[in-house]
N, C-alpha and C positions, 0 to 999 in steps of 0.2 A: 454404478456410481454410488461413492458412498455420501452418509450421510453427512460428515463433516465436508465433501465438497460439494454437495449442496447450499452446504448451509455458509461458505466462504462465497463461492457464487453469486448466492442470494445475496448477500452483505458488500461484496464488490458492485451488483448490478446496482442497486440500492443507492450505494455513496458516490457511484459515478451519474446516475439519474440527478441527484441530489447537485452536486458539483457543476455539474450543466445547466443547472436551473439556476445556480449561484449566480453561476457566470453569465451567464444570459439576462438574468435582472439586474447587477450591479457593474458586471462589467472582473477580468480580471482583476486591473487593478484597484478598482472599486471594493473589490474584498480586499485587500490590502486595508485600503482607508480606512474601512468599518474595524477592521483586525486590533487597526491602532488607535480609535477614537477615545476609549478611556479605560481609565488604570485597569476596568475590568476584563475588558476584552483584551487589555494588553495581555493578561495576564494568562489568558486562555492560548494565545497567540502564543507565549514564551512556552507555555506546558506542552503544546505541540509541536513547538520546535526541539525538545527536551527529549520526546517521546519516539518522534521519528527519525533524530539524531543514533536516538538506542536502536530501533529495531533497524536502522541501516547499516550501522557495525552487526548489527546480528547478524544479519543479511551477507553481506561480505565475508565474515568470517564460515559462514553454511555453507556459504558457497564456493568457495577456496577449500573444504572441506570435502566437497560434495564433486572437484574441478569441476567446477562451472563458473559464468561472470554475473557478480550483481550488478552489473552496469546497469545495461538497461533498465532495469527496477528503481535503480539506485536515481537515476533521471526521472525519470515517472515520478517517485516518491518525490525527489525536489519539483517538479513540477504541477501533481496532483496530489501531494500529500499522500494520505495512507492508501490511494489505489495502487502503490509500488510495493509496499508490502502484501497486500494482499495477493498483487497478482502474482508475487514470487510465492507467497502459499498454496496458492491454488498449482503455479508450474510442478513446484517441489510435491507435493501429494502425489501429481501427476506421475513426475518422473518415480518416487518411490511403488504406485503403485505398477508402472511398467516394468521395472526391475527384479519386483514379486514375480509380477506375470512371466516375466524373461524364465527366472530361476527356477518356477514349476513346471515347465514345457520342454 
């Protein structure tokens, strides 16, 4: 295992640990509320909407690329935010480092 899927791993476990404890203190849509409570949070809210709009065109397009489907990721990300990007990082690593391994065998 390399280092950078460690280290995607650790950052996936991390923000899904985090997201569970979100949800578990305030409730889904309880985050929502707070998300929208003032111009500042708004404002955090719109940048991650901005942000994970980018990396799911990323995502679709890598993977239309790569023939594969960003769906599921693509639901995840709308559902968990950035745990659908990452866990497509972590699959994509996976799949390029099987294909190494395919090609030297």
């Amino acid at each position: 295992m390399t280092g950078k899927m460690i280290g995607l791993e650790a950052v996936l476990t991390a923000f899904v640990a985090l997201t569970g404890y979100v949800i578990w203190e305030h409730g889904y849509l309880g985050f929502f509320e707070l998300a929208l409570a003032n111009t500042a949070t708004m404002l955090l809210a719109l940048d991650l909407v901005i942000t994970l709009s980018l990396a799911t065109v990323w995502m679709w397009n890598d993977a239309r690329e790569r023939g594969t489907s960003a769906v599921p990721f693509a639901l995840v990300t709308l559902t968990f935010g950035a745990a659908g990007p990452l866990l497509y990082l972590i699959f994509r690593e996976r799949a390029v480092a099987q294909s190494g391994a395919l090609a030297t065998a």
